[in-house]
Every structure is written in C-alpha cells, then in structure tokens.
N, C-alpha and C positions, 0 to 999 in steps of 0.2 A: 504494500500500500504506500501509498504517497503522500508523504506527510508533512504541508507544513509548520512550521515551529518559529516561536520568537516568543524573547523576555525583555523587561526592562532590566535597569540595574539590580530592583529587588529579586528579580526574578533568575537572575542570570547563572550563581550557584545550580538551583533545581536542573536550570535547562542542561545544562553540564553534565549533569548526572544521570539526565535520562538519556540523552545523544547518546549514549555508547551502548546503552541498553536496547533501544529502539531499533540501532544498527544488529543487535545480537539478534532480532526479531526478524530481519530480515526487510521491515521496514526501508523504503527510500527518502531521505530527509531534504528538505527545503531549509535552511537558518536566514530566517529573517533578521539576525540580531537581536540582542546591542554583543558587543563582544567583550565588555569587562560591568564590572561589577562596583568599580570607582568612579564611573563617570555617569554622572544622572541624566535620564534620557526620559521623553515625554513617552508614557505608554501608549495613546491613541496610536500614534505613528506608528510605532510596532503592530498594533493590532487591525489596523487598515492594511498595513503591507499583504498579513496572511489570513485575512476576511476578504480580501479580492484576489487570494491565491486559490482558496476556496470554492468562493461563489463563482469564479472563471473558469470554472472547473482541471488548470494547472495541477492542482492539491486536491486528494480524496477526501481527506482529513485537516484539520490545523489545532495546533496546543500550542495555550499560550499563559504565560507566567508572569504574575508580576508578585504583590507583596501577599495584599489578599486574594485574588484570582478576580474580584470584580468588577472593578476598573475595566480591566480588559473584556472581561463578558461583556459589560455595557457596550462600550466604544466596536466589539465586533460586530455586535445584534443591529446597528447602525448602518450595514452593508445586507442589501438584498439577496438572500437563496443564503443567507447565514446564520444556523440559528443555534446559539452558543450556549454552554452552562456553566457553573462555577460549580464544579466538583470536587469539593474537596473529602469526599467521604466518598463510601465503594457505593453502597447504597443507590448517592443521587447519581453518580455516575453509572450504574446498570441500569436505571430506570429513563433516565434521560434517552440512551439509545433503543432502550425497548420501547417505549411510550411515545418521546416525542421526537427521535430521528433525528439527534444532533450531530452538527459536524463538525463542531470546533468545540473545545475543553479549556476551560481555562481553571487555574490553578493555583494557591497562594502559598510562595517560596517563603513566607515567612510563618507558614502556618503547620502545613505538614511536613514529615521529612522524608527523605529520597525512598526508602522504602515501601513508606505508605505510597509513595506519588508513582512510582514501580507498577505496582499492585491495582492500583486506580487506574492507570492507563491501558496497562495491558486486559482489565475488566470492559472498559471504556471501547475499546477496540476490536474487542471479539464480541460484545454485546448484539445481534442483529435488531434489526426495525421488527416489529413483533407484526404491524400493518394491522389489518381488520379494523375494529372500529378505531382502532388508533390514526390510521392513514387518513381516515374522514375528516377529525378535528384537525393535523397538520395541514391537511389541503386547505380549510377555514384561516388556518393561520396566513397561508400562502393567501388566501384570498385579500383577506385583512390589510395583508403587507402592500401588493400590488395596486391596491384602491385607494391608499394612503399615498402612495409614493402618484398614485395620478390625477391624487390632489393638492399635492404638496410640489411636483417639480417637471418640467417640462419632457415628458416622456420622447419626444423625439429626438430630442440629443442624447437618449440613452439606448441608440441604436431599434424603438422602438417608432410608430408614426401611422398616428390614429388621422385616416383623413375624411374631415368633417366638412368636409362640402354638402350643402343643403340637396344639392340634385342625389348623390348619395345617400345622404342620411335620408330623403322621404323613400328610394328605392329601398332601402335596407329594412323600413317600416312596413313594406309592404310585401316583401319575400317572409317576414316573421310572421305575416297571417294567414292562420292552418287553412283558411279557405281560399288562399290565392290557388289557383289553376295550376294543372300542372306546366301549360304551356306558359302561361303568364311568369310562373316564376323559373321556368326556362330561360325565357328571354329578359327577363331582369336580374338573373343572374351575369350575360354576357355584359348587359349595361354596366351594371357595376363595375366588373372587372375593366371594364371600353376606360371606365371614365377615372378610374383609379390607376392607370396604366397613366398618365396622364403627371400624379405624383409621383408614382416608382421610378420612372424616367426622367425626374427632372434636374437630374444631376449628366446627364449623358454632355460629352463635351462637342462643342460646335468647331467651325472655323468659317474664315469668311470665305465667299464666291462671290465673283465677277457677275452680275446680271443686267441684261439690256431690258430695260421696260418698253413700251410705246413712244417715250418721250425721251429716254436717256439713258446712260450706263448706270448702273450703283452696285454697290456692295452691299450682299447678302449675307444669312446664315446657312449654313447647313452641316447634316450631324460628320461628323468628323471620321464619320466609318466604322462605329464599334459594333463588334460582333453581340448581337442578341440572342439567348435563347431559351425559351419558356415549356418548362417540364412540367405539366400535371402529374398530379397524381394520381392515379384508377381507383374509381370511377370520376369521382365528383367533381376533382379537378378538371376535367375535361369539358365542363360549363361554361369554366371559365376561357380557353384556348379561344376562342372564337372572336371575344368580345377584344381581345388585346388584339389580336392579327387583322382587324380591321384598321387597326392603327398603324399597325407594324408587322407588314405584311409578309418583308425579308426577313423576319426572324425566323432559326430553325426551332424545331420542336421534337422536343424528347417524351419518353414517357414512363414512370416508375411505377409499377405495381405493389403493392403490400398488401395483406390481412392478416388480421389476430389472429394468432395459433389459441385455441379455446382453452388449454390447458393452463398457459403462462401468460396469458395477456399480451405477450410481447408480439411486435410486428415482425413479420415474416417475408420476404423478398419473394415475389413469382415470376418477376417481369422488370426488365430494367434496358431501352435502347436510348441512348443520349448521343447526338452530333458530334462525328470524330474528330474534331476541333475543340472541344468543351473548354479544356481549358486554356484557350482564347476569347471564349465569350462571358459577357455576362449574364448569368442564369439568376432565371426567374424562377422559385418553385410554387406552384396552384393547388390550393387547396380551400375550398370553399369557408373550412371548419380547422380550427385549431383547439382543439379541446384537452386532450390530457397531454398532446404534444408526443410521445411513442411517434407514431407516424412520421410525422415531421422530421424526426430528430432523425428518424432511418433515412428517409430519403434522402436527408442532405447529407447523411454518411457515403449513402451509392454515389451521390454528383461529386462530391471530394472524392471519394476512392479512386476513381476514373480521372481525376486531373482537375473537375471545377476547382476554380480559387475564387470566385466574385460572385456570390450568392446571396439570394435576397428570399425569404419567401412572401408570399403577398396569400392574407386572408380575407377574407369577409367579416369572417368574426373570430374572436377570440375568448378565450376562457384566461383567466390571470395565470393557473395551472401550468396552461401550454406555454403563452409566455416564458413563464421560470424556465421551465423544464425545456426549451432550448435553445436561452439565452447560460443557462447554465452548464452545456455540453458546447455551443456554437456562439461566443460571446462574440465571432467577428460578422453573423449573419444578421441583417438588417430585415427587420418584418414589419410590412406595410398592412395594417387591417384599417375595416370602414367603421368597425364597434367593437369595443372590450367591455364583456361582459361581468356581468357578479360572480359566478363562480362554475364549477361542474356539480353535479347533483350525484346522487350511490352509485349508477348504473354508466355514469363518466359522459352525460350529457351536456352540452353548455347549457346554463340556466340565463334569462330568459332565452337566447336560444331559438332555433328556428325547426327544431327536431334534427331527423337523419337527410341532409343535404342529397347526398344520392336519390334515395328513396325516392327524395321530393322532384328530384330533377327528371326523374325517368320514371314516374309513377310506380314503381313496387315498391312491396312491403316487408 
C-alpha cells in the first residue's frame, strides 16, 4: 500500500519510528516532512501536503502526527475525498475503518508511545470498510461534503463545470418528467448534449485566416486543427453522439462498452474500439448519467490504457458520488454536467434524477 506520511516538529520522533516499521510491512512510503524535530513548523502545511496526496488518489492511505493528532485531523478533513480521524486508541482506530472508511490517521507524538502507535497503525491498516448500511451514511457524508463545497466555492476551477445556461436548464426540466415521450426525450437528449458541446469546447485554440468578404480582405478565426474525438459509452451514451457531430462533424468516434458483473458490482469491459490516433486527440467521454461513477472511472481507464492523454467527460447529470469517485482516481479529467444532483438513493440511482437514461432513451424496461 501507498502511504503517505508527515509530522510536524511535535510529531516528528513518532514518525521516525514508525518509517522503518511500515517499510518492514512492506508498505511504500511518501514523507511529507518536517525533517527534525528542533525547528517548528506550521502543521496545516504538512497536513494539506498528504490530504491532497490522498484525495488525488497518489496515496492509498496518509498518517499524520503532530502533538495531539488533532490539529492535523482538522486541517486534513478541510481537503475533499479526505476523511480523517484522530486515533489514538486501537478501538477508535478499528472502528473508524470498519464504520466510517477513513483514509488518513492522525496521531498525537506526545501522547502515545511508538509501540502503542505500532499497534494502532498496523490495526488501522488491515481494518476493511465493513460497507452495508455503513456505505449509505458515508455516501450522505460525501453528499454533504460536495453541496457545501458548491456552495461555498467556484466549482469550475476545480476541474468541475456545471453549465447553466437557461436553454439547458428548461431542456434538463423537461427530460426529468416520467411523462416526456420517448421520442421527445430522444431528441432532447441530442439538444443538450448540441448545446453543451458549445462549453466543452470553448477552450479549443484558434489562429487567424486571410478572408475576402464582398467588400474587402480581413482577418478571420479559425480552429487551429485539433484532433477531436467523442467516445460514448453503450448504450446511453450514444444519445448523446448525434447532438455534438452536428457541431462537429470531423470528429472521430469511438465506442466503450461496460456492464455490472451482478456478483461484484464492478464494471466489466465487453467492447472497446477508439481512433488509432487517440492519443493525438482530444477525447470526449458520453455518458448521459454519472451516478456512482464505477463506469466512468472504467472507461476513462480503456481511453488512457490505449494512449488518451486529454480527456474530459461530459454528463447531463451528476450524483456528488460520481463526482468524488473520479475526481478521486482521474484528478487530471475535466467533467462538464448540465445539473449536480443531491445524492444516489440504496439501489445507486441519482436522486432527483431522471431514472434509467437508457431505458428512457430506447423505450425498455
């Protein structure tokens, strides 16, 4: 496992002492610092280093030490997809990973000593997520987290980019009602996607052209020649394919298949053909629904595995869930949706939600 580590001054003994342990563990270590124990050093700083080593998913894990372990707990819990405890007893540390799925530890070098802190770590680390009704309330947390942060701070500069254009936002009101048509919300599906292609691309670079009008020469824009290419996802994604190549019509077009293995929930690859240039272009991935993000997160493994480097996915909607979950594995992919919803419901639906996109798209059930 991958783990990173950092202490302040008060901390900086403890960490000393578990390094050589953690490597006997077979553990791989990250040190974030400080490197003596004479020179006083602010802990936030430390604990933002390996709370964004963490939630950027760099670090499986991160521990972190100062006098009492809480300072640091606080200052980490401060960074999103990071949700930290101060363990200084075996106790809260096996319940913390069973119950509530933590992944940073923090720890207080002036409170316990190396063998207790031995002993709590390596409980801490082999402890699993217990899930079931546990997993419900952490998702609540994640919900919590993500509605705060998109009240509190401009979610598009965090790689995130809800676009709220009015012509979108009445389409989006009206694909969410169970009596739109199936043809109706066929073809307002393509809208969206037309008019949202609109923002995904508006970073695409130009250069000028020579053009003669009726009346005289001038200088033009035009795109600069970048390679585009927009992968659905099977089925639902492919709603969307239509409404963007009416824009842009030279882009190629790939296509990823998944479905849940029933056993493990996990997505399952059955289909994957992408333009043997991929990684020349910039890719788009379609997917109507971002909801527990699984999907997501596989597809944009097959367009990286294959060579993508510049990947963006574009939804309709999102669950805060999906969000996390792969900005937390893909913190360099960029995700354009038209609405972020409140949360996923038991059975991993977005709530409010427009139901099963597919379904809706192609009328089964």
């Amino acid at each position: 496992m991958h783990i990173a580590i950092g202490s302040d001054h008060a901390g900086y003994s403890l960490k000393s002492s578990l390094m050589p342990f953690l490597k006997e563990r077979g553990e791989i270590l990250s040190d974030f610092g400080t490197q003596s124990e004479s020179v006083s050093v602010d802990y936030p700083d430390i604990a933002l280093a390996v709370a964004e080593a963490v939630a950027s998913g760099k670090a499986e894990r991160g521990i972190l030490i100062c006098g009492s372990g809480v300072g640091m707990s606080i200052a980490a819990n401060k960074v999103p997809g990071v949700y930290a405890t101060t363990g200084n007893d075996l106790y809260t540390a096996k319940m913390s990973r069973l119950h509530n799925n933590t992944n940073v530890l923090a720890l207080g070098g002036r409170i316990i000593g190396k063998d207790l802190a031995q002993e709590i770590v390596s409980t801490w680390l082999d402890t699993p997520f217990a899930r079931g009704r546990h997993e419900q309330r952490t998702k609540k947390i994640c919900s919590i987290e993500t509605q705060s942060e998109k009240k509190s701070c401009n979610l598009s500069t965090e790689k995130l980019t809800i676009v709220e254009h009015p012509l979108i936002q009445h389409k989006i009101s009206i694909i969410r009602d169970k009596n739109t048509t199936v043809k109706e919300f066929r073809e307002l599906v393509q809208e969206i996607a037309g008019l949202m292609a609109y923002e995904t691309t508006r970073t695409l670079a130009l250069e000028d052209v020579e053009v003669e009008t009726p009346i005289t020469k001038t200088t033009g824009k035009t795109l600069q020649g970048k390679k585009l290419a927009i992968v659905p996802v099977l089925r639902a994604g492919l709603g969307m394919v239509e409404g963007i190549l009416r824009l842009i019509p030279n882009a190629k077009v790939g296509h990823v298949g998944l479905y849940r293995n029933p056993d493990t929930l996990e997505p399952v690859e059955y289909y994957c053909k992408l333009p043997n240039d991929i990684e020349e272009r910039d890719v788009f991935i379609l997917d109507p629904m971002l909801a527990t993000g699984g999907s997501a997160v596989a597809a944009i493994d097959l367009v990286k595995r294959q060579g993508g480097k510049k990947i963006s996915l574009v939804n309709l909607i999102a669950a805060p869930e999906g969000v996390q979950k792969v900005h937390s594995i893909h913190s360099d992919v960029d995700i354009y949706i038209a609405a972020l919803d409140e949360r996923l419901n038991d059975h991993g639906y977005i709530v409010p939600g427009l139901g099963d996109a597919g379904d809706r798209l192609y009328g089964t059930k």
